[in-house]
N, C-alpha and C positions, 0 to 999 in steps of 0.2 A: 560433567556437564558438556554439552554439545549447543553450538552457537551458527547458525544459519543463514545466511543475508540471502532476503531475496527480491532486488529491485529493479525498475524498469529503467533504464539510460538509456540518454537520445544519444548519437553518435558522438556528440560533442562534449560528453558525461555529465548532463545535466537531467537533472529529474524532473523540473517543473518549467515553463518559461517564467521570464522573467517576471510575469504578473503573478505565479503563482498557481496557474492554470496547466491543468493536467489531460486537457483536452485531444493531445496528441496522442494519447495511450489508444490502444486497441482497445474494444468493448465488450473480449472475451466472449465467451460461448454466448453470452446473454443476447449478442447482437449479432446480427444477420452475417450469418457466414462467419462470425466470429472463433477462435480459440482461443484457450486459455494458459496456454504455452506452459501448461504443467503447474498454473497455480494453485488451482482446488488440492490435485495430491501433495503440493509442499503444506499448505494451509490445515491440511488435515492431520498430517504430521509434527504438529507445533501446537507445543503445552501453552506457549503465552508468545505477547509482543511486545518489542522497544520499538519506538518513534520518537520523532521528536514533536515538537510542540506542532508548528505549523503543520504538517502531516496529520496531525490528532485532529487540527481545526479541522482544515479542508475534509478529514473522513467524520464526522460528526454532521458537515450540510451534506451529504450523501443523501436519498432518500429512506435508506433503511443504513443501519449498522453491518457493515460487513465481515466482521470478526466476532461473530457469533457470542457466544459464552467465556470465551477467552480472554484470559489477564490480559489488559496492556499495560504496561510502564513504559509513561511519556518522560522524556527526558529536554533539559530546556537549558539554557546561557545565562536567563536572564531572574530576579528576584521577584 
């Protein structure tokens, strides 16, 4: 089995700000003058995904699903 990470950190190794808001990311190909710094070919090379909870929310109000057909297992702290 082979295991992967592949996520965006701000300089300061955080993923989201403090609100939760991921607004800082780049917009990828989709947006003007955007790349996707090699996400589609990681994403295409991956049988399934782990996240964790909060990540699953925030990708579920997204306007479409971005992980296609693909297993996810959320993973969470709490009962």
């Amino acid at each position: 089995m082979k295991a992967t990470v592949y996520i965006a950190t701000s300089v300061d190794g955080f993923i989201a700000r403090k609100n939760g808001d991921i607004d800082w990311l780049p917009g990828g190909e989709d947006a003007e003058g955007g790349e996707d710094y090699g996400y589609q070919e990681f994403i295409d090379s991956v049988d399934a995904l782990v996240m964790g909870r909060n990540t699953y929310e925030l990708a579920l109000s997204f306007d479409s699903w971005p992980y296609g057909e693909k297993p996810v297992f959320v993973l969470r702290n709490t009962d």
